[in-house]
N, CA, C and O atoms as a CHARMM CRD file, in Angstrom:
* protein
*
  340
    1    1 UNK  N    127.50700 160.62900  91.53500 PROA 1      0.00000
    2    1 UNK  CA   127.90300 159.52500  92.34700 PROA 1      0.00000
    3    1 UNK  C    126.70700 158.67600  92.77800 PROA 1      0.00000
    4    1 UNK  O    126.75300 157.44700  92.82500 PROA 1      0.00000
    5    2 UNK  N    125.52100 159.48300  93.12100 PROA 2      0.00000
    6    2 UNK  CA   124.31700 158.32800  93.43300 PROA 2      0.00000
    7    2 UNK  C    123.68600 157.87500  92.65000 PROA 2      0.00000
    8    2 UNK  O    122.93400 156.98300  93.04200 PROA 2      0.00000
    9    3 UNK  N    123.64900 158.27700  90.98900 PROA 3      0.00000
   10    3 UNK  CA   123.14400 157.90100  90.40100 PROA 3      0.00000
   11    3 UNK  C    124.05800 156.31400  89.53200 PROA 3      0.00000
   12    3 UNK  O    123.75900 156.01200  88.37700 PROA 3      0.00000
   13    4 UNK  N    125.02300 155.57800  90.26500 PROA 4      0.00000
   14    4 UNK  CA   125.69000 154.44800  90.21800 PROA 4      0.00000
   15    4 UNK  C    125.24300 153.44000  91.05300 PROA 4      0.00000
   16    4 UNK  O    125.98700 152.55200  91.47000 PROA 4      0.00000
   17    5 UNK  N    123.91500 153.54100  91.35200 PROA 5      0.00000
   18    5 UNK  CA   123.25300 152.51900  92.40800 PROA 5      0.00000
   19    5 UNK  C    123.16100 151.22900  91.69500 PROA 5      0.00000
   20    5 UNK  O    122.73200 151.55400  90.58800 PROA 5      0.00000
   21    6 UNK  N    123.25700 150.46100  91.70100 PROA 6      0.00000
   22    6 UNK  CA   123.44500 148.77900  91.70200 PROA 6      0.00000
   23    6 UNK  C    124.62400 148.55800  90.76800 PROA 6      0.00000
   24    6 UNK  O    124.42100 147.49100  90.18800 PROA 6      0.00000
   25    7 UNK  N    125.71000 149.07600  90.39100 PROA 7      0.00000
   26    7 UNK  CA   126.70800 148.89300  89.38200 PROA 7      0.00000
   27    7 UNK  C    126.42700 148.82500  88.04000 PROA 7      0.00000
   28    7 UNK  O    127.26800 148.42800  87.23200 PROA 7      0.00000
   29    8 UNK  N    125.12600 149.23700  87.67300 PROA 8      0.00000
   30    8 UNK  CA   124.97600 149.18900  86.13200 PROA 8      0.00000
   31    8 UNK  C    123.72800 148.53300  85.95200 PROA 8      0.00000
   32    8 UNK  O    123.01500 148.75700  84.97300 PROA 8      0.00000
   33    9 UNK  N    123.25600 147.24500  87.40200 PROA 9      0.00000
   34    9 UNK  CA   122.27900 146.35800  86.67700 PROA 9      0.00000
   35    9 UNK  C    120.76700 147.04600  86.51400 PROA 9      0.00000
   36    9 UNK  O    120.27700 147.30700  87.61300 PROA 9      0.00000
   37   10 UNK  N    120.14400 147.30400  85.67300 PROA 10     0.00000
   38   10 UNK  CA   119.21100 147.68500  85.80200 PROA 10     0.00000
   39   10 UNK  C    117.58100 147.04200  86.73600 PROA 10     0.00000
   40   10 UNK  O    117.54400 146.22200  87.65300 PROA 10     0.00000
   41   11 UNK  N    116.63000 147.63900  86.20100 PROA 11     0.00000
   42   11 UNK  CA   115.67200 146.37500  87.11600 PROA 11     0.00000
   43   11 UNK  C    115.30000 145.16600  86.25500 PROA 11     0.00000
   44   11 UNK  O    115.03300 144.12400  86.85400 PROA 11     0.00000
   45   12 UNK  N    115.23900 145.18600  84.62900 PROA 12     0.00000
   46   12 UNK  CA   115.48100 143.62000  84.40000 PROA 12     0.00000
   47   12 UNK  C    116.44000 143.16700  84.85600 PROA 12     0.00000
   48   12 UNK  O    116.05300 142.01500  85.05400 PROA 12     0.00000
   49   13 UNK  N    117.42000 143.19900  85.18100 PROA 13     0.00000
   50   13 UNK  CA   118.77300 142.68600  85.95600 PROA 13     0.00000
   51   13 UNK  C    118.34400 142.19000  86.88700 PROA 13     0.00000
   52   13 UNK  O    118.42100 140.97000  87.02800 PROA 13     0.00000
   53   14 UNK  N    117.67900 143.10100  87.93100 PROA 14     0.00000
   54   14 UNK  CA   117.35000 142.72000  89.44200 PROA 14     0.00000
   55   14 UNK  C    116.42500 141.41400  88.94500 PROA 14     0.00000
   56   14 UNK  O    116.69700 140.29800  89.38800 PROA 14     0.00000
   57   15 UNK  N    115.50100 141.57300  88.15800 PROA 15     0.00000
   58   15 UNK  CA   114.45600 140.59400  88.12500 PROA 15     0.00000
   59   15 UNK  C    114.54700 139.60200  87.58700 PROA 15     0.00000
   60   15 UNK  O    113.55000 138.88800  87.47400 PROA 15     0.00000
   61   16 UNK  N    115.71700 139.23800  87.09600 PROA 16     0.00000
   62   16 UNK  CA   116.17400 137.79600  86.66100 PROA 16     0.00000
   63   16 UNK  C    116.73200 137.31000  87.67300 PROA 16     0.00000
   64   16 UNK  O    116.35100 136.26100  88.19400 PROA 16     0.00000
   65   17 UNK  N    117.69700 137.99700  88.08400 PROA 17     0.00000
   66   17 UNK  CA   118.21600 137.47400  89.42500 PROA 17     0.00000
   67   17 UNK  C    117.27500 137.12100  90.13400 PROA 17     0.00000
   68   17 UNK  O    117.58400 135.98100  90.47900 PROA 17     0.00000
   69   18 UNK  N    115.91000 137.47400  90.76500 PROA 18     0.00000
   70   18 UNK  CA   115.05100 137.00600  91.66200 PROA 18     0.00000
   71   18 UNK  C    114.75400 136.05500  90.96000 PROA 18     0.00000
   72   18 UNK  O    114.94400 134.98100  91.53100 PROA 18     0.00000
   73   19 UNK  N    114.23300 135.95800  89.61600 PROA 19     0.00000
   74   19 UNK  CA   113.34100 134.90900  89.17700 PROA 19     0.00000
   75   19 UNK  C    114.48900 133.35100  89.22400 PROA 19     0.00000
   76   19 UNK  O    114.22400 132.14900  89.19900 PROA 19     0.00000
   77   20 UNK  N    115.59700 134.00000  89.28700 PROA 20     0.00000
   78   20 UNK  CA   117.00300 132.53300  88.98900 PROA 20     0.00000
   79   20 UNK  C    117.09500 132.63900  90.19300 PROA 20     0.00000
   80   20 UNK  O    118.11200 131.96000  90.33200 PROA 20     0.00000
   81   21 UNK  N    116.68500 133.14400  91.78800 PROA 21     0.00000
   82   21 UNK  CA   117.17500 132.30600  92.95700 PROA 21     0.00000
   83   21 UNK  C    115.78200 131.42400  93.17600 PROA 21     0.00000
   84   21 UNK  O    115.80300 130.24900  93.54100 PROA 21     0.00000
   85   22 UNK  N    114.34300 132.30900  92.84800 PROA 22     0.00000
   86   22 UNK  CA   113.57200 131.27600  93.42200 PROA 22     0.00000
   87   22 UNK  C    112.96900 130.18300  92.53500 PROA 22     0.00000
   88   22 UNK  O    111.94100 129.61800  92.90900 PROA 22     0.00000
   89   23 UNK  N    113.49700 129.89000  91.49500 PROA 23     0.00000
   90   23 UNK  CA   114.02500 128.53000  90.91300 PROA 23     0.00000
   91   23 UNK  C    114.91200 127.72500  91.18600 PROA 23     0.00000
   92   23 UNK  O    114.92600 126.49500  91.23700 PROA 23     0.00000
   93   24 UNK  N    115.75900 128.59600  91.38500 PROA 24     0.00000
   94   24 UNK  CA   116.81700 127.20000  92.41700 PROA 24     0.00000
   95   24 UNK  C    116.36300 126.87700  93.57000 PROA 24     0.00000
   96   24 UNK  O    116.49100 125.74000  94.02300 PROA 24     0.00000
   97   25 UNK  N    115.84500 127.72100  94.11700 PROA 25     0.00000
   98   25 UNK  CA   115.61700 127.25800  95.46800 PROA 25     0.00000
   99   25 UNK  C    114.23800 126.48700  95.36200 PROA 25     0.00000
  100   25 UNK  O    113.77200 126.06500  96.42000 PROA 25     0.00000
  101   26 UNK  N    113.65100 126.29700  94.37300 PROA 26     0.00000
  102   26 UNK  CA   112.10700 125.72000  94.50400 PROA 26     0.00000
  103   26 UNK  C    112.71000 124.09300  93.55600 PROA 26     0.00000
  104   26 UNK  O    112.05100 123.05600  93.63300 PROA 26     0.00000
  105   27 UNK  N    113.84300 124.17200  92.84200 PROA 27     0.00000
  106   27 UNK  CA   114.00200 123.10000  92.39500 PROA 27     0.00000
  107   27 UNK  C    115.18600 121.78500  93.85000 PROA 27     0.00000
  108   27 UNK  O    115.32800 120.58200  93.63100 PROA 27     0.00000
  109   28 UNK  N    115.73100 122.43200  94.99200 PROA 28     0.00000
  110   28 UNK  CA   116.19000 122.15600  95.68400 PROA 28     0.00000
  111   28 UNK  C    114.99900 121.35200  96.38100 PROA 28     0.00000
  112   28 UNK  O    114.67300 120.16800  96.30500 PROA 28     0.00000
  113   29 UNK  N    114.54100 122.28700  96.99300 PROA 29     0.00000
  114   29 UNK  CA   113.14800 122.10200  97.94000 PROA 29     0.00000
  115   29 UNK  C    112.22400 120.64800  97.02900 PROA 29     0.00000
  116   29 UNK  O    111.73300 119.78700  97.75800 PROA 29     0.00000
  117   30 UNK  N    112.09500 120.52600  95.78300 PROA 30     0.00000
  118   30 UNK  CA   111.91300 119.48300  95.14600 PROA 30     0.00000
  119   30 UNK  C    112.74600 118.22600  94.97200 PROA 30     0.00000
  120   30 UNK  O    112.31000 117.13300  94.60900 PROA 30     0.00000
  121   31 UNK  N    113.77200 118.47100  95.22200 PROA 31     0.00000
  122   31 UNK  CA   114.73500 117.41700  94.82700 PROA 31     0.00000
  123   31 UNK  C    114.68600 116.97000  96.18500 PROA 31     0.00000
  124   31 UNK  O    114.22000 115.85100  96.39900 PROA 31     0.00000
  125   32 UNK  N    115.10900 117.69500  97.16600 PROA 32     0.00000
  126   32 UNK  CA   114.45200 117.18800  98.86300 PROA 32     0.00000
  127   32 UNK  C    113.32400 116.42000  98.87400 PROA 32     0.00000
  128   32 UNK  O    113.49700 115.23900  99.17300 PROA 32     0.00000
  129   33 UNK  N    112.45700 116.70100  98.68100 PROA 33     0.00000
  130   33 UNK  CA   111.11800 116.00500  98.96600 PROA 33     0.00000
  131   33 UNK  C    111.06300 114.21500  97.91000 PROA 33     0.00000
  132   33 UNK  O    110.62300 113.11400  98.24200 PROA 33     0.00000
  133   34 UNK  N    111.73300 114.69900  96.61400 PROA 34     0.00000
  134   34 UNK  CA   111.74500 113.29400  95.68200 PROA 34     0.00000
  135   34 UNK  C    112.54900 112.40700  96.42800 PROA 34     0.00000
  136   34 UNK  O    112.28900 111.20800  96.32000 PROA 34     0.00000
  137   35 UNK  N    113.51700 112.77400  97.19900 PROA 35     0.00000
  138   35 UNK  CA   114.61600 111.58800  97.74500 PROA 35     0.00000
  139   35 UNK  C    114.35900 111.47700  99.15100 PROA 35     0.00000
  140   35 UNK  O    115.16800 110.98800  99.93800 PROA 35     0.00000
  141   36 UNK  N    112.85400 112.08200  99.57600 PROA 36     0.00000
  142   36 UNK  CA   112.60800 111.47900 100.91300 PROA 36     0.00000
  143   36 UNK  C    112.47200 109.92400 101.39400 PROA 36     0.00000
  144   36 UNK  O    111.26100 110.10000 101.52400 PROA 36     0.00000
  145   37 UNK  N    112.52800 109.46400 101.52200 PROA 37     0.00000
  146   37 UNK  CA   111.40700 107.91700 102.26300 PROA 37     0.00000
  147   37 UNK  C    110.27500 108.67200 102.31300 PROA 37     0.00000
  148   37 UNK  O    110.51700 109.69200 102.95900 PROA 37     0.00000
  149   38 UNK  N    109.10700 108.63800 101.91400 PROA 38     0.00000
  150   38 UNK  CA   107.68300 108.31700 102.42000 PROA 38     0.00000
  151   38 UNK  C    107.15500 109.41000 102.14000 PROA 38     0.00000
  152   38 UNK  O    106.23200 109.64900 102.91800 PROA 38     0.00000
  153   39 UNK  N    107.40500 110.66400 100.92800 PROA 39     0.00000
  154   39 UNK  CA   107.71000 111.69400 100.36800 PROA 39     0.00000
  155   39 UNK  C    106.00600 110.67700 100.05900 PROA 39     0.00000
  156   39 UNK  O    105.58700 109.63600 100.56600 PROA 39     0.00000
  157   40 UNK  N    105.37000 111.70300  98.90500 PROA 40     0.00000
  158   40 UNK  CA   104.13100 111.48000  98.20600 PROA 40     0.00000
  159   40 UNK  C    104.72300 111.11500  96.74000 PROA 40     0.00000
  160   40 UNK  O    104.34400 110.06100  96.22800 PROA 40     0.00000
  161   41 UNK  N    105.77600 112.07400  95.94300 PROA 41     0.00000
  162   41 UNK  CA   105.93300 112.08600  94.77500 PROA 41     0.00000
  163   41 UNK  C    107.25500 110.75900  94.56400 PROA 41     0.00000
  164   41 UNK  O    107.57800 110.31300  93.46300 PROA 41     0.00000
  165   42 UNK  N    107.77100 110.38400  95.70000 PROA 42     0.00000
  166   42 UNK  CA   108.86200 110.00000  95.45400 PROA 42     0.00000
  167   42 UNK  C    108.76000 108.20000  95.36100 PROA 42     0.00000
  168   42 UNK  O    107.63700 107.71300  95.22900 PROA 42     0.00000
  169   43 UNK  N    109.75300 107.44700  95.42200 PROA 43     0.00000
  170   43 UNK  CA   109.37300 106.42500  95.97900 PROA 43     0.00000
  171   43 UNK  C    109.16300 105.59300  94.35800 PROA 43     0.00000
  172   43 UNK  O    108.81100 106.30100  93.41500 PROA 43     0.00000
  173   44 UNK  N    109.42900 103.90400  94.09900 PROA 44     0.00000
  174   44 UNK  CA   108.62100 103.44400  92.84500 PROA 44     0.00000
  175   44 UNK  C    106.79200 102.50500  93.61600 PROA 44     0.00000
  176   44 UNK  O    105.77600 102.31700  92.94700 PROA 44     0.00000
  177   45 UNK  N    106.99600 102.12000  95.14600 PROA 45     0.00000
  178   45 UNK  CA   105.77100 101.42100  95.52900 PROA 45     0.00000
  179   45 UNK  C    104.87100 102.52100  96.13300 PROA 45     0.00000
  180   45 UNK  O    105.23600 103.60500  96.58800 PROA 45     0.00000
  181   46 UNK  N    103.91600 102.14000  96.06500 PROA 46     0.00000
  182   46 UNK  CA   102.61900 102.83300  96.62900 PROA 46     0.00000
  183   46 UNK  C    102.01200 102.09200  97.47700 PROA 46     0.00000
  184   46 UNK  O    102.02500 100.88400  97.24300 PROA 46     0.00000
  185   47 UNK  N    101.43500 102.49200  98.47900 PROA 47     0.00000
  186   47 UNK  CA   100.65500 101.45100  99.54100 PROA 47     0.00000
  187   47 UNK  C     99.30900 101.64900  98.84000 PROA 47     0.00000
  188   47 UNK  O     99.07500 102.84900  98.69500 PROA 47     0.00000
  189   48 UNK  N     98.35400 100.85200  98.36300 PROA 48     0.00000
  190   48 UNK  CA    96.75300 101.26900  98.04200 PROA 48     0.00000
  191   48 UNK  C     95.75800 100.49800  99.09000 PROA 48     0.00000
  192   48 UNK  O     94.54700 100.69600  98.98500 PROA 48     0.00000
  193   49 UNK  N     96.09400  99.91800  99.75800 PROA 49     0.00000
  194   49 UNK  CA    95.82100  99.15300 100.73700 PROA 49     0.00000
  195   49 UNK  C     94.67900  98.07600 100.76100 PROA 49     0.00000
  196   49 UNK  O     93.83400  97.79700 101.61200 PROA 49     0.00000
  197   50 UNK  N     94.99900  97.50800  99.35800 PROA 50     0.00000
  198   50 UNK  CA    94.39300  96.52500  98.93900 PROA 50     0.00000
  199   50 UNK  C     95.70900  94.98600  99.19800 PROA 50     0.00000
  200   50 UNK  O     96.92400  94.90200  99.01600 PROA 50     0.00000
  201   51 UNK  N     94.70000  94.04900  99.66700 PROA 51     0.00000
  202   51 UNK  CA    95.47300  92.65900 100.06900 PROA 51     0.00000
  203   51 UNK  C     96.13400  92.05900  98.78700 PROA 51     0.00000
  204   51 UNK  O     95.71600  92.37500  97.67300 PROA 51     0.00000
  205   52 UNK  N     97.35300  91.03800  98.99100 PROA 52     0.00000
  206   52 UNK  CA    97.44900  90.74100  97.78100 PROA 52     0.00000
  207   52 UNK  C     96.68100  89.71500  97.21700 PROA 52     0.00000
  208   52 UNK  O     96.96500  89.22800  96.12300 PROA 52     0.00000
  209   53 UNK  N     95.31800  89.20300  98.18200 PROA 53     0.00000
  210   53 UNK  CA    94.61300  88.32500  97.20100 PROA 53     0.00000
  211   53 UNK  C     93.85700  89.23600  96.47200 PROA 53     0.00000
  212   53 UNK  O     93.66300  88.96800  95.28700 PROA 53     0.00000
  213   54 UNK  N     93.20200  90.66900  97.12200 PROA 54     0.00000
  214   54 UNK  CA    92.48300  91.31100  96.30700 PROA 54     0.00000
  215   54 UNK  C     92.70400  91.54300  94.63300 PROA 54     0.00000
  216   54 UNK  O     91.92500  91.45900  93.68300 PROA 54     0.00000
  217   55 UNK  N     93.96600  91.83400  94.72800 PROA 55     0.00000
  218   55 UNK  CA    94.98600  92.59800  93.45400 PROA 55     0.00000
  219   55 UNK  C     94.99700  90.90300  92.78800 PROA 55     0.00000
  220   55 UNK  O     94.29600  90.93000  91.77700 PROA 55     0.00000
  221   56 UNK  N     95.36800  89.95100  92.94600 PROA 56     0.00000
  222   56 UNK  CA    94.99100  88.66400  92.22600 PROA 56     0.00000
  223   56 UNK  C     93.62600  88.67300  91.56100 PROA 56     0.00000
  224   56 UNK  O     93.44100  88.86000  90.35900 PROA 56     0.00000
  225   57 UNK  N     92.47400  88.39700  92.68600 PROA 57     0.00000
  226   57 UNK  CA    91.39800  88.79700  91.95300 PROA 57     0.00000
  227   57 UNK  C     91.02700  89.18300  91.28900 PROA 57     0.00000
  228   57 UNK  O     90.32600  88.68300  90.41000 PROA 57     0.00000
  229   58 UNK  N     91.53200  90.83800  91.52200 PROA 58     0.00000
  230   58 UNK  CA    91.25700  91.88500  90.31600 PROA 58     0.00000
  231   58 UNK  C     92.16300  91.83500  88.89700 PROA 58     0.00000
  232   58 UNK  O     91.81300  92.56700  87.97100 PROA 58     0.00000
  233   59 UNK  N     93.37700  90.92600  88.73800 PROA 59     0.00000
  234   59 UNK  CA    93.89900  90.46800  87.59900 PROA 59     0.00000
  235   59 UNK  C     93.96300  89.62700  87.31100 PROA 59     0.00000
  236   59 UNK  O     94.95200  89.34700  86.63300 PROA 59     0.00000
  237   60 UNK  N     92.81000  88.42200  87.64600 PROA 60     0.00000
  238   60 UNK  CA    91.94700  87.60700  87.46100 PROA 60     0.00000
  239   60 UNK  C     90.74200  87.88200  86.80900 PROA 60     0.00000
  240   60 UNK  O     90.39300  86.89800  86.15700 PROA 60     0.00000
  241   61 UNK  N     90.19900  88.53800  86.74600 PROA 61     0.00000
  242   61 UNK  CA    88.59400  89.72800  86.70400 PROA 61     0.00000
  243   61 UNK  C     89.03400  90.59300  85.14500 PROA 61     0.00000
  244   61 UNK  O     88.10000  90.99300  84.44900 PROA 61     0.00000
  245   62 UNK  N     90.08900  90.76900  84.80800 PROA 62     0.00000
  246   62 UNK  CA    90.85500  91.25000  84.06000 PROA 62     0.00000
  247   62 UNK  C     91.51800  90.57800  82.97600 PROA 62     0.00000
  248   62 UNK  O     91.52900  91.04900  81.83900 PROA 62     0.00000
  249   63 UNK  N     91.99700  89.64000  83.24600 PROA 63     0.00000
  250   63 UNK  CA    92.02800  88.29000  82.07700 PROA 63     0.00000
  251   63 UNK  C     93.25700  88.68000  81.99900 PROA 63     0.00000
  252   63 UNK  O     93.78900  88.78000  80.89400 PROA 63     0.00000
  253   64 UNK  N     93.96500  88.98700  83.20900 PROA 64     0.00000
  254   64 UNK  CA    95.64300  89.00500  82.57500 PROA 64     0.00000
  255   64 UNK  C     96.10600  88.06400  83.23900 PROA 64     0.00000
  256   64 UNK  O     97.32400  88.15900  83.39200 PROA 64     0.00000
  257   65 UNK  N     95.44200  86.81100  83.89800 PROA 65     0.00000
  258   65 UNK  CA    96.14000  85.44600  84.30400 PROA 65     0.00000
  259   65 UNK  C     95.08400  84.61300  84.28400 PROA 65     0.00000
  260   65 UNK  O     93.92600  84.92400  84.56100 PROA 65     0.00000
  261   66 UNK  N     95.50900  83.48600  83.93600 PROA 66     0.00000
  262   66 UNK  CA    94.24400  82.31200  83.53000 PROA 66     0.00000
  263   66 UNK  C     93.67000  81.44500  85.00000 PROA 66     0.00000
  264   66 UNK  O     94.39700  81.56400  85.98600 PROA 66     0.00000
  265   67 UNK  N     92.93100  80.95100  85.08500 PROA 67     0.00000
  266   67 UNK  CA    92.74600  80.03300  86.11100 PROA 67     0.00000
  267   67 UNK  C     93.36900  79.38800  86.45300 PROA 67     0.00000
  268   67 UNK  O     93.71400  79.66200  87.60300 PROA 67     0.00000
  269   68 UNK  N     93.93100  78.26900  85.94400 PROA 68     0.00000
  270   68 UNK  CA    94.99200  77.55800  86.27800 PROA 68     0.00000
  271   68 UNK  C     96.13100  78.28800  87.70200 PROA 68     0.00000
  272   68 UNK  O     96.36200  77.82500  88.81800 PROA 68     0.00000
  273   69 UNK  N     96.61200  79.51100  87.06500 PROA 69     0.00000
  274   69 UNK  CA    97.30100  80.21700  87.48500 PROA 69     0.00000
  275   69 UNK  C     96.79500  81.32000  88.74500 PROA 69     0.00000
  276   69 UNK  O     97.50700  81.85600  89.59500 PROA 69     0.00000
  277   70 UNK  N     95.30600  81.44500  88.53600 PROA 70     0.00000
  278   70 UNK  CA    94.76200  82.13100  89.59000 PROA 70     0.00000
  279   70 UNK  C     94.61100  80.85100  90.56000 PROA 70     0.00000
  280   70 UNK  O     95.35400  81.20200  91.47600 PROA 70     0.00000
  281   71 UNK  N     94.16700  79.72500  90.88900 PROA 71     0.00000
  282   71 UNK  CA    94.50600  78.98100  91.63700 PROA 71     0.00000
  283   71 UNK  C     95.37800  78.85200  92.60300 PROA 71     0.00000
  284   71 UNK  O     95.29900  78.79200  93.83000 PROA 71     0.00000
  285   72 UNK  N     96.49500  78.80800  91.58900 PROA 72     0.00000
  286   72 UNK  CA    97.62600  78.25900  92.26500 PROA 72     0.00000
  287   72 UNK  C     98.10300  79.36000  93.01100 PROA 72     0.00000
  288   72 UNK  O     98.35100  78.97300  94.15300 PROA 72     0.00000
  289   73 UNK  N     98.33900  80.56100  92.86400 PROA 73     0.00000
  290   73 UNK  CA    98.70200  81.32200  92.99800 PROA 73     0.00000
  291   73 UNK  C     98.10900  81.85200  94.47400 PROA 73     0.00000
  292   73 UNK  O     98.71800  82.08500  95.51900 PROA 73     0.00000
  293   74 UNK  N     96.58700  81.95800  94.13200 PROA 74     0.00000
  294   74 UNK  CA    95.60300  82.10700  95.47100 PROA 74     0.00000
  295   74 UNK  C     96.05300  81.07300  96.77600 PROA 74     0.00000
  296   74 UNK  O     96.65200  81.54700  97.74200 PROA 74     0.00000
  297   75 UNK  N     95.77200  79.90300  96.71800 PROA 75     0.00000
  298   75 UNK  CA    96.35900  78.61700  97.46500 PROA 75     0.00000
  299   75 UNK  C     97.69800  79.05300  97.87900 PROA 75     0.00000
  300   75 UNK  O     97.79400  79.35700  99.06800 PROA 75     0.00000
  301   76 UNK  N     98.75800  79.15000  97.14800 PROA 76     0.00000
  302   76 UNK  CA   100.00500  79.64700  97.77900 PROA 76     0.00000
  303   76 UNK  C     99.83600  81.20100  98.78500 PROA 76     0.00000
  304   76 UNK  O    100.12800  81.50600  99.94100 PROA 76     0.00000
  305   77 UNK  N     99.30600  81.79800  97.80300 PROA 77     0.00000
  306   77 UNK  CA    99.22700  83.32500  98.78800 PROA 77     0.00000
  307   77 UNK  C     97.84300  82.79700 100.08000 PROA 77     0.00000
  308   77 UNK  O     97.61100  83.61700 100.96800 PROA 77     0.00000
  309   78 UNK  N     97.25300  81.82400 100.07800 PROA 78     0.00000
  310   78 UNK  CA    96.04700  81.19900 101.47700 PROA 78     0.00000
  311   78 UNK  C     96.98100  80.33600 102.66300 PROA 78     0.00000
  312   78 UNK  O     96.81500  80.29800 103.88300 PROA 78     0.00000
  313   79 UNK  N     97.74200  79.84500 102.03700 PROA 79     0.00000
  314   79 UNK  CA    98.94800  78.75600 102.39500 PROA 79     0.00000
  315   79 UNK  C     99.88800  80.01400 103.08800 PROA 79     0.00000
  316   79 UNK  O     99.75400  80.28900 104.28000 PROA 79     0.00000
  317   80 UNK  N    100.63500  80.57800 102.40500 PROA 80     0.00000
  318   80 UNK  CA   101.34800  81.68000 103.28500 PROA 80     0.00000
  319   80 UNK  C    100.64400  82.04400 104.71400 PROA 80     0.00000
  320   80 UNK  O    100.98600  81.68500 105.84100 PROA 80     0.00000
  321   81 UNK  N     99.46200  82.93900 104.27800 PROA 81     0.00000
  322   81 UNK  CA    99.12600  83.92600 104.90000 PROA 81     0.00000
  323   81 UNK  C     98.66600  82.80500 106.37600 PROA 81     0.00000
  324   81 UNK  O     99.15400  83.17200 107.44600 PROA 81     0.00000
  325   82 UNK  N     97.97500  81.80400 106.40500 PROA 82     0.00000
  326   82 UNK  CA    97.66100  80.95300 107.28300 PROA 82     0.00000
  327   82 UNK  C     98.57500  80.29900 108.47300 PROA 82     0.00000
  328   82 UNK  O     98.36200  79.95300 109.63500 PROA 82     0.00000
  329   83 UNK  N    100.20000  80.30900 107.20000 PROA 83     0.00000
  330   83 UNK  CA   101.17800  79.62300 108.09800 PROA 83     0.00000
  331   83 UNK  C    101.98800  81.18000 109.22000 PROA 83     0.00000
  332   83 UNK  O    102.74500  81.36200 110.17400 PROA 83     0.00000
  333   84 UNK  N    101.26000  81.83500 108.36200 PROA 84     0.00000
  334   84 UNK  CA   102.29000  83.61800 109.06400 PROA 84     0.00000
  335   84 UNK  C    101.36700  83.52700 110.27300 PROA 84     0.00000
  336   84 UNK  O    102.15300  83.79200 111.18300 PROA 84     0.00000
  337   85 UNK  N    100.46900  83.36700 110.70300 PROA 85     0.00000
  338   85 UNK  CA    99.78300  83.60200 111.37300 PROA 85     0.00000
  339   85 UNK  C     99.93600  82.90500 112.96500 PROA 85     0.00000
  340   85 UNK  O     99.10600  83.16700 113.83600 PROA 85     0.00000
């Protein structure tokens, strides 16, 4: 009679079972944290806390917008920021 201890499962038995709760529970605990607000992993914006004339500049500096366009662009974002003020 005592030798019917866990209904048959042996200890690979037991040890899948542990290894399949603390995967669920570590993929929960993940899925929590991705659908936070203000989570690290989650989220598509990042704050880097660079201005947005900086980030102009620097794709200016970069040649992925021409002068013309860095101009205008600067002036509007100088024009904003002046009238927010």
């Amino acid at each position: 009679m005592m030798g019917d201890f866990g209904n048959g499962m042996g200890s690979l038995g037991w040890l899948g079972m542990g290894v399949f709760w603390l995967v669920l529970v570590g993929l929960i605990v993940w899925l929590v944290l991705q659908l936070l607000p203000g989570s690290r992993g989650g989220g598509t914006t990042r704050d880097t806390g660079e201005s947005t004339l900086e980030i102009l500049d620097r794709r200016m500096a970069r040649g992925e917008i021409d002068t013309q366009t860095w101009q205008a662009q600067r002036a509007a974002l100088t024009g904003a920021t002046r009238e927010g003020r």
